[in-house]
C-alpha positions in Angstrom: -45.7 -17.3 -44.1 -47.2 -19.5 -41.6 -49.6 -16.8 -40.4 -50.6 -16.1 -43.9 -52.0 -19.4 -44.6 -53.9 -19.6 -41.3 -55.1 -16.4 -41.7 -57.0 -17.7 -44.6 -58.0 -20.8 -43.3 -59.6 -18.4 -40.4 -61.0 -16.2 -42.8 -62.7 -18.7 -45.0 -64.5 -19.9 -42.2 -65.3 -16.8 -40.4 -66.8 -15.8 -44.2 -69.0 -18.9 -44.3 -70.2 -18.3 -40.6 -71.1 -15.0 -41.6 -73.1 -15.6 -45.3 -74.9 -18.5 -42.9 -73.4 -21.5 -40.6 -76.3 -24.4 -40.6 -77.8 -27.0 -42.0 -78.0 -25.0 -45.8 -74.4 -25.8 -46.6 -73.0 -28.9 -48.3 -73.4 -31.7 -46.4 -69.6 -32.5 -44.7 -68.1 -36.2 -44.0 -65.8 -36.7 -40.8 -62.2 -36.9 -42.0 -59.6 -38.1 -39.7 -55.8 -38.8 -40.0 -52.4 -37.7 -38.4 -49.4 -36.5 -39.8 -45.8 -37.6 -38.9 -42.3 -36.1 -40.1 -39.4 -37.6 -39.4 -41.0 -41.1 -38.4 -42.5 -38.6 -35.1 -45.8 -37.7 -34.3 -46.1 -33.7 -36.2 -47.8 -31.9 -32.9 -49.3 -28.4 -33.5 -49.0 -29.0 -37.2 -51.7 -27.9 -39.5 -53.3 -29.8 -42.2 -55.3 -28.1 -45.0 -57.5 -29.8 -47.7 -57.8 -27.7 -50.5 -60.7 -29.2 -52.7 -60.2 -30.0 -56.2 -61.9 -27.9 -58.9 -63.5 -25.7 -56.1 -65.4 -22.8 -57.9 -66.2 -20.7 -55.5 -63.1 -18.8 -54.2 -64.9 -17.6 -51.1 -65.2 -21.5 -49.9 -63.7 -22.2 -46.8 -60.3 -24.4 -46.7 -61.2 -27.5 -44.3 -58.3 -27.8 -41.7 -57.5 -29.7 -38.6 -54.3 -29.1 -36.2 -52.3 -32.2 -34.9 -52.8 -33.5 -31.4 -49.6 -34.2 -29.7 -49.8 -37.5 -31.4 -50.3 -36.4 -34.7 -54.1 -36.7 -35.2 -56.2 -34.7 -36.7 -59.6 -34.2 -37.1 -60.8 -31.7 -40.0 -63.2 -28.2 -39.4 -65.1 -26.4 -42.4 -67.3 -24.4 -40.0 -67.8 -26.1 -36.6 -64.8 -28.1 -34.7 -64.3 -31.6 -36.4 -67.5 -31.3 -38.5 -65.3 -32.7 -41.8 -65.4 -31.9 -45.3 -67.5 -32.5 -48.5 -67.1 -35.2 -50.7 -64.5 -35.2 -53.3 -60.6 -34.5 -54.0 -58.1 -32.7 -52.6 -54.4 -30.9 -52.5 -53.3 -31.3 -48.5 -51.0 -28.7 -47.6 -49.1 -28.8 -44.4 -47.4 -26.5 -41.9 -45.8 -27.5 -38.6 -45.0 -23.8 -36.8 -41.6 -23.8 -34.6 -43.5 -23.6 -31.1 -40.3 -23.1 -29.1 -39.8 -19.5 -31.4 -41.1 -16.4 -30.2 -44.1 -15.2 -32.7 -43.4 -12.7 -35.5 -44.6 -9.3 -35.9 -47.4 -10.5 -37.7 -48.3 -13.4 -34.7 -46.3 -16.1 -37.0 -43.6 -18.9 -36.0 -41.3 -20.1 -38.9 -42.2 -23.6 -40.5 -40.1 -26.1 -39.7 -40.7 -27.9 -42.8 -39.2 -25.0 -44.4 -42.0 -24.1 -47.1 -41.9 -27.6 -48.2 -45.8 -28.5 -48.4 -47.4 -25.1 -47.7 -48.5 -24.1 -51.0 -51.4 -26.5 -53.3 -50.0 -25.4 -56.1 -47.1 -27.6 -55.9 -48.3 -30.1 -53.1 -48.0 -33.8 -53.8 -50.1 -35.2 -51.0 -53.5 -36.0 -52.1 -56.5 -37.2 -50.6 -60.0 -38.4 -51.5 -63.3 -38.0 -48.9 -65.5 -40.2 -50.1 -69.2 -40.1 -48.8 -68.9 -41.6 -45.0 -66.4 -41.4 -42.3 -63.2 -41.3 -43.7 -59.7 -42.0 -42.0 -56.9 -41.0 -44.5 -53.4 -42.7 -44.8 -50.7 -41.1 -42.6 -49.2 -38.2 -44.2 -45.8 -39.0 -43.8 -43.0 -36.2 -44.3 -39.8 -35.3 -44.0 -37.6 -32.3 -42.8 -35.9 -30.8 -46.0 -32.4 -29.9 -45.6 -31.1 -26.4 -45.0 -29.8 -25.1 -47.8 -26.1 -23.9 -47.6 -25.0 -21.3 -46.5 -23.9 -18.5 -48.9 -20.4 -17.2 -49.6 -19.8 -14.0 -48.2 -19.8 -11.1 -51.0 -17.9 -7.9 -51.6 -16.6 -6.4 -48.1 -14.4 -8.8 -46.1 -12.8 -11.6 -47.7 -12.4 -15.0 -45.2 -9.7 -17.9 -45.9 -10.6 -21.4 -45.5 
């Protein structure tokens, strides 16, 4: 799941690279922030600003990944270059470093799903036409759901 979203983040900015990186593009603001979960810093997490009424599908998904502290910095098509002005959905996904990667080169979320898809995101955040340092996302762990009675097969007293 994790690699999926990345894997577009990556795409999106390999596309724009490739149809012309420069000066031609919309013109980017810095955009700055950190993330925390849990009331700790959310290192090796990756934030994702998905612009609001964006027409062009093909446009690239700014992103930054947390520094041990939990900052951020976002990337459209060079490192820290920022993102246009406007308003976004920020999606979130912290992968489980200490897990060995998936077939597909992906870790499991430890926020479980939680903030990975826009559609049903409730961060927002607003670049406005300058340097910009957003308010600390702040999230939390959700809990594991329970764990499911056994079906059919062996029966277990409790």
């Amino acid at each position: 799941m994790v690699t999926r979203v990345l894997l577009a983040a990556i795409l999106g900015v390999v596309s724009a690279c490739a149809t012309g990186c420069g000066d031609s593009g919309p013109k980017l603001y810095s955009v700055k922030g950190k993330v925390s979960v849990d009331g700790k810093p959310a290192s090796d997490a990756t934030v994702f600003f998905h612009r609001k009424g964006r027409e062009n599908p093909n446009e690239p998904v700014p992103y930054g990944k947390c520094a041990p502290d939990g900052s951020f910095a976002l990337t459209t098509s060079k490192e820290g270059d920022g993102a246009q002005a406007g308003e976004y959905v920020v999606t979130v996904v912290w992968p489980d470093m200490s897990k060995a990667p998936d077939g597909n080169g992906g870790r499991p979320d430890l926020l479980r799903g939680a903030y990975d898809k826009a559609a049903k995101s409730a961060i927002k955040a607003t670049v406005e036409a300058k340097d910009n340092q957003v308010p600390e996302i702040t999230l939390t762990i959700p809990k594991a759901p329970a764990p499911k009675e056994p079906t059919g097969g062996i029966k277990t007293d409790k």
